[in-house]
C-alpha positions as CSV (number, residue, x, y, z in Angstrom):
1,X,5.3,-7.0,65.4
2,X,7.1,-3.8,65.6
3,X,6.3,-1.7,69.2
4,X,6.5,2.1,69.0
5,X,8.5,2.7,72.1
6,X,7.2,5.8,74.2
7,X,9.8,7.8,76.6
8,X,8.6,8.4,80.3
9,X,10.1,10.4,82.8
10,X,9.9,8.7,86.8
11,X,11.3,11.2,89.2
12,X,12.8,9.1,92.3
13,X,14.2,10.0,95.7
14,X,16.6,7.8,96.2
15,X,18.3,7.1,99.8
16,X,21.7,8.0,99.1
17,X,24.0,5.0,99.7
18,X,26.2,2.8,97.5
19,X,23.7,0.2,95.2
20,X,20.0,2.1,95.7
21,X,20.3,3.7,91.8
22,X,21.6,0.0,90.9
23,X,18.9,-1.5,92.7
24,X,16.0,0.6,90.8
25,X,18.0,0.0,87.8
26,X,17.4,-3.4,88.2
27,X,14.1,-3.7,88.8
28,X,12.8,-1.5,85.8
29,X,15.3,-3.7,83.4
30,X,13.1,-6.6,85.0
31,X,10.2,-5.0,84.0
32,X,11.3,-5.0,80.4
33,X,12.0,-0.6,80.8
34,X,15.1,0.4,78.4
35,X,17.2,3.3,80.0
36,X,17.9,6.3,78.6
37,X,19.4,9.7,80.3
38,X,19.8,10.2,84.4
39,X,19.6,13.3,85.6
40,X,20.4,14.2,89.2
41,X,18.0,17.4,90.2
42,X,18.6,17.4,93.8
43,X,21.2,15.9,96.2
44,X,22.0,16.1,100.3
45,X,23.6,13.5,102.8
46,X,20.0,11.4,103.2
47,X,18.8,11.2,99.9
48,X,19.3,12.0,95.8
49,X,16.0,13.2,93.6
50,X,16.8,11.7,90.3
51,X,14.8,12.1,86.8
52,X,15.2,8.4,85.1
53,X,14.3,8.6,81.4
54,X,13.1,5.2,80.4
55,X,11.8,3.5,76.8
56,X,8.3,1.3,77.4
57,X,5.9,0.1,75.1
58,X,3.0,0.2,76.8
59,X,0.9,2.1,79.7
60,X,0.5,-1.0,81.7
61,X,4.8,-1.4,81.7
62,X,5.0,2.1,83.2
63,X,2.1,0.5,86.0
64,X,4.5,-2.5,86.3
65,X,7.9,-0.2,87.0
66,X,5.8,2.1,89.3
67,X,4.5,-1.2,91.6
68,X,8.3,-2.8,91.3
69,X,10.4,0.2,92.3
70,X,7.4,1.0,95.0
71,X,7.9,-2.5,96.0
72,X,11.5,-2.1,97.2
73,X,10.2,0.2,100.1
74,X,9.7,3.9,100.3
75,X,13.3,3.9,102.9
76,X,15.2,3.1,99.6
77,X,13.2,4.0,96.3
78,X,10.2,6.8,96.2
79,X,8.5,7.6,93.1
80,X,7.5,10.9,93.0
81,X,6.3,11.7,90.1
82,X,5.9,10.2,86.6
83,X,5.9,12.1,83.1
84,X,5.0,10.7,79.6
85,X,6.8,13.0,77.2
86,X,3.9,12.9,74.5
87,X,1.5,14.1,77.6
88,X,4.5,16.8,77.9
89,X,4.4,17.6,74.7
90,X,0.8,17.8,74.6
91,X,0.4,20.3,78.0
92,X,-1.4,23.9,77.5
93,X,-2.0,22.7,73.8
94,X,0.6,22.3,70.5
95,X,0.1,26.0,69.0
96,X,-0.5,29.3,69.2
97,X,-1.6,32.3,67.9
98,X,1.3,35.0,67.7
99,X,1.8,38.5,66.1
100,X,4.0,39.2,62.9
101,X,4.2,43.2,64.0
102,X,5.5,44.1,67.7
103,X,4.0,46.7,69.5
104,X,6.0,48.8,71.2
105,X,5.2,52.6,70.9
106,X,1.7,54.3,70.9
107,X,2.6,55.0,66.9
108,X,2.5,51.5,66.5
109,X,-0.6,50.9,68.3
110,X,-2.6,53.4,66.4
111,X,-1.6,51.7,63.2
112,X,-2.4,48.3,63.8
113,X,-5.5,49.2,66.1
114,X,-7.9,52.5,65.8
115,X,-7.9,54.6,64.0
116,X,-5.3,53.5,61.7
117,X,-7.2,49.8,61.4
118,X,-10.0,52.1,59.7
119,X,-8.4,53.2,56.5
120,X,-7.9,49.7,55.7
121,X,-11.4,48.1,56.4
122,X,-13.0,50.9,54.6
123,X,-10.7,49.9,51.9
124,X,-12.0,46.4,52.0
125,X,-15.5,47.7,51.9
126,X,-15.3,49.1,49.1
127,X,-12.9,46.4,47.3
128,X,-13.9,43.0,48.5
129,X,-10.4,41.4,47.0
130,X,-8.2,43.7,49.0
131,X,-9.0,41.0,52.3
132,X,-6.7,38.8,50.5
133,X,-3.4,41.1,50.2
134,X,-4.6,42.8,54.0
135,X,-5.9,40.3,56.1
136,X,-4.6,36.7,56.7
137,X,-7.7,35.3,55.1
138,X,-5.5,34.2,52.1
139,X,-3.3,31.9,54.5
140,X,-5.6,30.4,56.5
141,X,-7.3,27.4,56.5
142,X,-9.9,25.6,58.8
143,X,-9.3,21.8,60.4
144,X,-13.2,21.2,60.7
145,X,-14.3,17.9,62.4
146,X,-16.8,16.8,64.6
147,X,-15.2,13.9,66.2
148,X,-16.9,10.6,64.6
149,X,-13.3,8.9,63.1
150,X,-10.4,10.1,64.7
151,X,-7.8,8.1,63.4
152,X,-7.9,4.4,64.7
153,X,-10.1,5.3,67.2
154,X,-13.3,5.9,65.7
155,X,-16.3,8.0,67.1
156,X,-14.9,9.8,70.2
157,X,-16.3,12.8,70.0
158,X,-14.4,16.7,68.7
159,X,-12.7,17.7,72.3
160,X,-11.0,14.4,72.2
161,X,-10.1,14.7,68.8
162,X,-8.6,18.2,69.6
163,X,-4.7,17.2,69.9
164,X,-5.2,15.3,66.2
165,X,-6.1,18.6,65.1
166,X,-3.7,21.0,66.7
167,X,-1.0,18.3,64.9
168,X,-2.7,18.9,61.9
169,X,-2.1,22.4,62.1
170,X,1.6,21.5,63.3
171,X,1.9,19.8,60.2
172,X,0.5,22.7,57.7
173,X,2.7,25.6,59.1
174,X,5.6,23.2,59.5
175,X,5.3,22.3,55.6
176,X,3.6,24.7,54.1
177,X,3.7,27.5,56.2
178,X,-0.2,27.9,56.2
179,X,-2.0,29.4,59.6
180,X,-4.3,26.9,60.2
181,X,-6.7,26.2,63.1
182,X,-9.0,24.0,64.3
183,X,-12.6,24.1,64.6
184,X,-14.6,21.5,66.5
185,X,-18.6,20.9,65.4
186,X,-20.2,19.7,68.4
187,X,-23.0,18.1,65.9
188,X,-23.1,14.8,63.8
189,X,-26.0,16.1,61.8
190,X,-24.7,17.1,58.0
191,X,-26.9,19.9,57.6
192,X,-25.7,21.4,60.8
193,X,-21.9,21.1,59.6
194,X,-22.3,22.5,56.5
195,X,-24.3,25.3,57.5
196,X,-21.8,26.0,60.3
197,X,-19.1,25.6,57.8
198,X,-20.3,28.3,55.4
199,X,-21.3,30.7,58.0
200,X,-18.0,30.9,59.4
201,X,-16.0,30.4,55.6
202,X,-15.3,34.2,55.5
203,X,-12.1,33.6,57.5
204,X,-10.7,31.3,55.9
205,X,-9.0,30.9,52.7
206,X,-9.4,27.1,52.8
207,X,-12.0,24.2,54.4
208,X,-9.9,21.1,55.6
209,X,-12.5,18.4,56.6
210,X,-11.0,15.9,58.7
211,X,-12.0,13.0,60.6
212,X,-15.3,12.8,59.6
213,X,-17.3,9.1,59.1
214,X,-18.1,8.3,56.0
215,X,-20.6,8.4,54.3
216,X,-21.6,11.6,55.6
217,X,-18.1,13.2,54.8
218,X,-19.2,12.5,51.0
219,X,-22.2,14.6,51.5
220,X,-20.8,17.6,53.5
221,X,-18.2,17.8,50.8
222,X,-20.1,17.8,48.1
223,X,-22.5,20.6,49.3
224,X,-19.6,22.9,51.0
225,X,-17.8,22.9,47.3
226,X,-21.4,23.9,45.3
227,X,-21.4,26.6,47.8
228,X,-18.4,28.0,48.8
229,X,-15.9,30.2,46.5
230,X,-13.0,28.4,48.1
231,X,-11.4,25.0,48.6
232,X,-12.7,22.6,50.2
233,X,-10.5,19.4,50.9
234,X,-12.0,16.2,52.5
235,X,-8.1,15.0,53.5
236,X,-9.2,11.6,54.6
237,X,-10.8,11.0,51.2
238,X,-8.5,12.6,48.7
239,X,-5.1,13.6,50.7
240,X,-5.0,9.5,51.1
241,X,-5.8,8.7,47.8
242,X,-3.2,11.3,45.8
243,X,-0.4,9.7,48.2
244,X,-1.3,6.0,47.6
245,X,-1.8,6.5,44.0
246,X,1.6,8.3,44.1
247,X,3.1,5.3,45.6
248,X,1.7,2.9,43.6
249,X,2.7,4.6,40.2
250,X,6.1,4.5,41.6
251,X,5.7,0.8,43.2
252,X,4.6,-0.3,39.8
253,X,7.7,1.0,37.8
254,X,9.9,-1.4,40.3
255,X,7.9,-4.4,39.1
256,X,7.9,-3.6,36.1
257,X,4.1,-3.4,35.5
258,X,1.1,-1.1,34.2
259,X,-1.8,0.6,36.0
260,X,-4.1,-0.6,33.4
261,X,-3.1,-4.3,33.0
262,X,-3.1,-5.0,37.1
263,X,-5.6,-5.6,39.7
264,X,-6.3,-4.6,42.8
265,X,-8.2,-5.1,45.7
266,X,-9.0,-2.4,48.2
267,X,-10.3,-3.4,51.4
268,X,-12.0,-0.3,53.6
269,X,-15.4,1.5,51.5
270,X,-14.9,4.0,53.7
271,X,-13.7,7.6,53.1
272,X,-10.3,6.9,52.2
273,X,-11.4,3.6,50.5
274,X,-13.7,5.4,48.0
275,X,-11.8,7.4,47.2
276,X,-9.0,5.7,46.3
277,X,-10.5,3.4,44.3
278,X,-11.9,6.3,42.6
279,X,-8.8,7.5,42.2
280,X,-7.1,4.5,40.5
281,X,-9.8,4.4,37.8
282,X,-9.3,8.0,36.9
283,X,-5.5,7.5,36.4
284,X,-6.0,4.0,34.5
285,X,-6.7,0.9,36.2
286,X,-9.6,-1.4,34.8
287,X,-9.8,-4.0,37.3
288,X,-10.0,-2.8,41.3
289,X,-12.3,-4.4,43.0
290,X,-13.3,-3.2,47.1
291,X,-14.0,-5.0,50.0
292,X,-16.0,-3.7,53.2
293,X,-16.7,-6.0,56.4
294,X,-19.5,-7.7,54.5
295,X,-17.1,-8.9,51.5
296,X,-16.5,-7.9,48.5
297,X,-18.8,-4.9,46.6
298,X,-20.4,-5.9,43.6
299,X,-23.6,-4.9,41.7
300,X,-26.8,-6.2,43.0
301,X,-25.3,-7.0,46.8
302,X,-28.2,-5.9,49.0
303,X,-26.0,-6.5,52.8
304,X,-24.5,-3.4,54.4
305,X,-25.6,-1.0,51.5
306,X,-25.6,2.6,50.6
307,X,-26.1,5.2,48.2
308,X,-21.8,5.9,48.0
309,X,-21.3,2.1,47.7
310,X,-23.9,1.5,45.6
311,X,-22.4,4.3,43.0
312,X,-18.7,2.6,43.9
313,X,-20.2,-0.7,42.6
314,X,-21.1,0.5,39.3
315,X,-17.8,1.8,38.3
316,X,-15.6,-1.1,39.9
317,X,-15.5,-5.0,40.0
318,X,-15.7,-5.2,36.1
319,X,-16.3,-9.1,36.9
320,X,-19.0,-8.8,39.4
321,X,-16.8,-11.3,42.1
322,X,-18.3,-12.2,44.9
323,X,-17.1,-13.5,48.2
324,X,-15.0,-12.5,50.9
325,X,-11.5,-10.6,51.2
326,X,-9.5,-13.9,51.2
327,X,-11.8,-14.8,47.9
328,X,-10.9,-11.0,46.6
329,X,-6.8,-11.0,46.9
330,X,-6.4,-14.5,44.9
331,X,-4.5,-14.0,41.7
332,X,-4.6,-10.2,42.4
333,X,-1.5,-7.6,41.5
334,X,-2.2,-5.3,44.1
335,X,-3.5,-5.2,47.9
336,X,-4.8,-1.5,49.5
337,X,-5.5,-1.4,53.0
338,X,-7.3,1.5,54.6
339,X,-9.5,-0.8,57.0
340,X,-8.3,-2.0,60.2
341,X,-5.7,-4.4,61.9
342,X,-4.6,-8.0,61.3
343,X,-7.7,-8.5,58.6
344,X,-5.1,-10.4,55.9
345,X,-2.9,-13.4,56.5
346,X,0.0,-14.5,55.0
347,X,-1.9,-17.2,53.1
348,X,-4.1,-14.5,51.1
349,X,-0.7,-12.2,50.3
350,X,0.7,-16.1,48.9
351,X,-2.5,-15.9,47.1
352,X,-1.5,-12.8,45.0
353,X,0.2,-12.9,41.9
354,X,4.5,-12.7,41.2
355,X,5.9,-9.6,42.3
356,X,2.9,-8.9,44.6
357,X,2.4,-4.9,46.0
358,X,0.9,-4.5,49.4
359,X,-0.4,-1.2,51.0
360,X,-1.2,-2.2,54.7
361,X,-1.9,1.4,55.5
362,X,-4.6,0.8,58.2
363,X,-2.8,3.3,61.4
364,X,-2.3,2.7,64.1
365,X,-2.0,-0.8,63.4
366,X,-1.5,-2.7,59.8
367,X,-3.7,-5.0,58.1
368,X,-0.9,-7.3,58.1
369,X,3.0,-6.5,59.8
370,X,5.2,-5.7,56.9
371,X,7.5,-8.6,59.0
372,X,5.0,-11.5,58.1
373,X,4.9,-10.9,54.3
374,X,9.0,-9.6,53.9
375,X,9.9,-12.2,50.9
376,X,6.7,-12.6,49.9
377,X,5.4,-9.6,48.5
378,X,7.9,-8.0,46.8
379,X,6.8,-4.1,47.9
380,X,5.4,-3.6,51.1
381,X,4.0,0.1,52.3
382,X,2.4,0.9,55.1
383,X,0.9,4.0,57.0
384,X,3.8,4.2,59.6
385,X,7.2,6.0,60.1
386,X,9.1,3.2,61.8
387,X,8.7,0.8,58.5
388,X,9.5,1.7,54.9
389,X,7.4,3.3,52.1
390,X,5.8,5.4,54.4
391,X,2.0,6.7,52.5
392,X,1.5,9.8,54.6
393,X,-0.9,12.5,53.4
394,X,1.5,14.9,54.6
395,X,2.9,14.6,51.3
396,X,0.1,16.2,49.8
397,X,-2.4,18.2,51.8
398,X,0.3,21.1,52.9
399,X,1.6,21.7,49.3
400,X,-1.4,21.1,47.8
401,X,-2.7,24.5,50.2
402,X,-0.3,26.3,49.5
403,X,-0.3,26.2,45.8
404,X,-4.6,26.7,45.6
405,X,-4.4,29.8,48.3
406,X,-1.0,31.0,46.3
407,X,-2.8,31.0,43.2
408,X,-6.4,32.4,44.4
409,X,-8.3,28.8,43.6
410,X,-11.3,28.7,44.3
411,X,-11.8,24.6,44.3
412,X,-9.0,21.9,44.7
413,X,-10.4,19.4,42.1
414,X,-9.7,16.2,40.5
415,X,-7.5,17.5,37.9
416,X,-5.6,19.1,40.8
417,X,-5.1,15.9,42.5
418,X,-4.1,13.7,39.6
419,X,-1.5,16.4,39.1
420,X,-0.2,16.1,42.8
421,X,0.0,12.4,42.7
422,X,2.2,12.5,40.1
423,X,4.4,15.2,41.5
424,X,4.9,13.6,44.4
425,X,5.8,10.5,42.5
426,X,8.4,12.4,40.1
427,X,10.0,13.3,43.5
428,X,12.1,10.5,42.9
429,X,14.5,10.2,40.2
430,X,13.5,6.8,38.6
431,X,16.9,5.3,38.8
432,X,16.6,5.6,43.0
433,X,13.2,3.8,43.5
434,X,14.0,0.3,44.5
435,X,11.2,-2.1,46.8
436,X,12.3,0.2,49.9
437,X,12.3,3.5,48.1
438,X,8.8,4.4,46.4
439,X,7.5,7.6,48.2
């Protein structure tokens, strides 16, 4: 298994005699800490304040170098203070508001303020449209959530799920140069959401829903596009599908194979998982069958039911199998993963067919590590940066934006999507895609 290595910032006074920096040295090697930059901040004849960058992998390392270093007395080693550079990164918030005009001169401030500011909302009044060429309203787009599946961590509520949506945000001006912001819906009640939603729409050029438990997302979606005269994007649900689909056309083309003559299994009937396998059939494939934790979907099952998976099971599992994941991957082309962690074994990826494709995209953890299967199925993608064949809707929900507020759309729809997945897949010339080099 691969470990994400975090870097974390102790801050020692040191007594200042030959072998105390070797001695702390020593003990965080012990403690399995990898060194990076030392920084000396403060220095007299007793002691030397020192920041010492180190790589861990885990909170309860840092807990383990804190107790050793303590341990060699507070005459020799103190730790004074200790800083985790994502906590860093994260203090007073990732973005900001910030003015495209300076003020400087009373001229200025009667332009952009009264009475200048009148001329142009009387404008407005008269012609609605005029909002779009004199306000930001055409670059902005809401990050809506109310906190029920952040990421891998479920339900924990929209305050906590604030710093995923301030890097959303990041991630939309970084990309695609779009003022986004975040708006946090302290209700889980669908009606509530969209009616919030609509009543605040008129600043925005654009509705991002994110993080969002299925199956109400399905709902909220639905009802915000019949209403609303502007996009509405469900990321989770359709960001994750034009990027896997994008992948997989590509994936396909190294082993030599065709959407409509493989078959896949999905496991996740969630948001994503929906919607992917939604996705698939639109752009060809006859044979995808989806899993959820009760096994596999098929027509008829009465266990762990609903109205979305009920629908799903209509236009999927052309066979009507039945059984569990392990039963669903044998003899299968294809594996998608938007579940959770260590769900697949290396048994049920031997189970495939030749030239097997696996998307273990579950974040932050795989469905399998890409290590396990390496010789066995011969693509491998997952959700993360440090492997190959990254599927990150990154690719796709900034430009996909910036194109519908560019062009004045008033819906991003399934035409639109099929459209991105395949731009994103012409992104690479066909004589560069290799097993490592799909998206």
């Amino acid at each position: 298994m691969r470990i994400v290595e975090n870097l974390v910032t102790f801050r020692l006074r040191l007594k200042n005699s030959p072998g105390t920096l070797g001695k702390a040295l020593t003990v965080i090697g012990k403690s399995g800490g990898s060194m990076g930059n030392i920084q000396i901040i403060k220095a007299d004849k007793n002691f030397k304040i020192r920041d010492l960058a180190v790589y861990v992998s885990t909170d309860e390392q840092v807990q383990e170098i804190v107790d050793a270093l303590s341990a060699l007395g507070k005459d020799v080693v103190e730790v004074i203070a200790v800083k985790d550079k994502v906590f860093e990164l994260h203090e007073k918030g990732k973005i900001y508001l910030s003015n495209r005009i300076s003020i400087t001169t009373f001229e200025d401030l009667s332009r952009v303020y009264t009475p200048g500011v009148a001329k142009v909302c009387k404008a407005i009044q008269v012609r609605p449209e005029l909002a779009r060429e004199y306000t930001i309203i055409r670059n902005t787009v809401a990050i809506v959530t109310d906190g029920t599946a952040i990421l891998g961590l479920g339900d924990i509520g929209p305050v906590a799920g604030m710093p995923v949506m301030e890097g959303k945000a990041m991630l939309f001006k970084a990309f695609g140069n779009i003022d986004a912001f975040p708006i946090l819906v302290n209700t889980k009640d669908a009606e509530e959401i969209v009616k919030t939603v609509v009543n605040i729409s008129a600043t925005f050029g654009g509705i991002n829903l994110e993080d969002i438990s299925a199956p109400r997302c399905f709902e909220i979606e639905r009802r915000l596009k019949e209403i609303l005269p502007i996009p509405v994007f469900h990321d989770d649900q359709h960001g994750t599908a034009v990027v896997c689909l994008a992948g997989l056309l590509n994936a396909l083309k190294v082993v030599e194979k065709k959407i409509e003559n493989v078959s896949t299994v999905i496991s996740g009937a969630g948001a994503a998982g929906v919607s992917i396998a939604q996705m698939l059939i639109r752009a060809g494939a006859q044979n995808v069958v989806v899993c959820d934790t009760s096994g596999i979907i098929y027509k008829g099952r009465k266990t762990n039911m609903n109205s979305v998976k009920n629908a799903l099971a209509q236009v999927t599992n052309p066979n009507n199998e039945k059984g569990t994941i392990a039963d669903a991957m044998r003899g299968k082309d294809v594996f998608i993963g938007v579940s959770g962690p260590n769900i697949i074994t290396k048994d049920m990826v031997k189970s495939m067919q030749k030239d097997s494709i696996v998307f273990a995209m579950a974040n932050p953890n795989p469905e399998i590590e890409p290590d396990v299967i390496e010789g066995i199925a011969r693509i491998i993608a997952t959700g993360r940066s440090d492997y190959h064949n990254q599927i990150n809707n990154v690719l796709c929900f900034p430009g996909l934006f910036r194109g519908a507020l560019d062009s004045g759309a008033t819906t991003i729809n399934d035409t639109m999507n099929m459209a991105a997945s395949y731009a994103i897949a012409h992104a690479i010339e066909e004589e560069h895609l290799s097993e490592d080099y799909i998206i």
